[in-house]
C-alpha positions in Angstrom: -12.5 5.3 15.3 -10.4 2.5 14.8 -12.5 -0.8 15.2 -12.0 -3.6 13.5 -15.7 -4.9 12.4 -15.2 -7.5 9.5 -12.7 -10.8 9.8 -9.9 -7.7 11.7 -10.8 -5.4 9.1 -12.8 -1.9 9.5 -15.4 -2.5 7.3 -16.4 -5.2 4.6 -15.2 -3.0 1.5 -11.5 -2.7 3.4 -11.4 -7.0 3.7 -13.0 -7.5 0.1 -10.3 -5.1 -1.6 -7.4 -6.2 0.4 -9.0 -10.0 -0.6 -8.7 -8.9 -3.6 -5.3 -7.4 -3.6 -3.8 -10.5 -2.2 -5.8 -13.0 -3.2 -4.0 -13.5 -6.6 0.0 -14.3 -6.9 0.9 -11.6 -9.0 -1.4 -9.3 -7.6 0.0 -9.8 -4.2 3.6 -9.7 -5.8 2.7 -6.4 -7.4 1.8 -5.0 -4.2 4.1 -6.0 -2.1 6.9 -4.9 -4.4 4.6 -1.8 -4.6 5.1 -1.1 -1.0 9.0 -1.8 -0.9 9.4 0.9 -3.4 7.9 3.2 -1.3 9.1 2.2 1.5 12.7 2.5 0.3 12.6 5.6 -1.2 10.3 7.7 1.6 12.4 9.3 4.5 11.2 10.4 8.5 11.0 14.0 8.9 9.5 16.2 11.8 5.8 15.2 11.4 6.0 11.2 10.9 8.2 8.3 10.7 9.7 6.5 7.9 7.0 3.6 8.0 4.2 6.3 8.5 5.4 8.5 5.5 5.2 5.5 3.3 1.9 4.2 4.7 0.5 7.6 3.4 2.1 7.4 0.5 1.5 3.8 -0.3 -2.4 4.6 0.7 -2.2 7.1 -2.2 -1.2 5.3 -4.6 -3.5 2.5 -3.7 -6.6 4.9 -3.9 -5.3 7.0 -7.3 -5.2 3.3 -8.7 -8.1 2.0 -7.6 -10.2 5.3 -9.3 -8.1 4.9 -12.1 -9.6 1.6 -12.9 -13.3 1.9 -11.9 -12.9 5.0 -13.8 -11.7 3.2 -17.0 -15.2 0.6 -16.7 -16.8 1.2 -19.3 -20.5 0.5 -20.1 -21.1 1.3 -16.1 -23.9 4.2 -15.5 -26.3 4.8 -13.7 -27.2 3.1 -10.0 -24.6 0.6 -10.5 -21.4 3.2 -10.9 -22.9 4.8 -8.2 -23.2 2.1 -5.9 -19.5 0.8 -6.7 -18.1 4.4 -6.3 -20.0 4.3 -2.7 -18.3 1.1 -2.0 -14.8 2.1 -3.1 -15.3 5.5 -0.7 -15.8 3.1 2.0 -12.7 1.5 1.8 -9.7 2.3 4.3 -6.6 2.4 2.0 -4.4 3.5 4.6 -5.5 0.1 6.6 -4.2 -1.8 3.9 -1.2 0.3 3.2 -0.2 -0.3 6.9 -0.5 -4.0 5.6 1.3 -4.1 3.4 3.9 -1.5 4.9 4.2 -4.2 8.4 5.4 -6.9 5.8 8.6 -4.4 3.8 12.0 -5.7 4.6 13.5 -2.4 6.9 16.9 -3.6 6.8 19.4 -1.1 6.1 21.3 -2.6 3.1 25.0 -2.9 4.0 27.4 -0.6 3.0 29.8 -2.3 1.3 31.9 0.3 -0.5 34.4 0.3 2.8 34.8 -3.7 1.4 35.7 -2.8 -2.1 37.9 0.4 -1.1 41.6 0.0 -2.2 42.4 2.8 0.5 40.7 0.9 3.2 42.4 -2.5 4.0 40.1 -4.8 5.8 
């Protein structure tokens, strides 16, 4: 199911991390760098597409972050670590990877070695 059930979202968790995510400059910036990386360096092959591989990827790396950091709260026990890893399991990181993988610049840099190539007059 695909639905989109908060503000275009699937769930609230999805909106309030994306939020989140690109609610502060540098966060945003991070991100989206983030996402060109990935984006540049993943390749199509016979199962997806070069924006699909690095939607999956990018989801990844969103998620193995995300743990990383609740994991490092410290002085969180009990119901309340519970209830924020229930929260973060709701999220749809592959939603906001798509989100940020819509916004990567997919231009093919030039080549411009033929340009700078003694043996090749333009």
């Amino acid at each position: 199911m695909n639905r989109k059930e908060y503000n275009g979202w699937t769930n609230y968790e999805t909106w309030c991390v994306n939020l989140w995510m690109s609610n502060d400059q540098g966060s945003d910036e991070y991100y989206r760098e983030t996402a060109q990386e990935i984006y540049d360096d993943s390749e199509s092959d016979k199962t997806f597409t070069r924006e699909e591989r690095a939607t999956l990827t990018l989801s990844d790396r969103l998620k193995d972050e995300f743990e990383e950091q609740q994991s490092e709260l410290t002085g969180i026990t009990g119901v309340f670590a519970d209830l924020l890893g229930a929260a973060l399991s709701e999220v749809n990181w592959h939603e906001i990877a798509e989100h940020y993988v819509e916004d990567v610049d997919k231009e093919e840099p030039s080549d411009t070695s033929a340009e700078n190539d003694p043996q090749n007059p333009a």
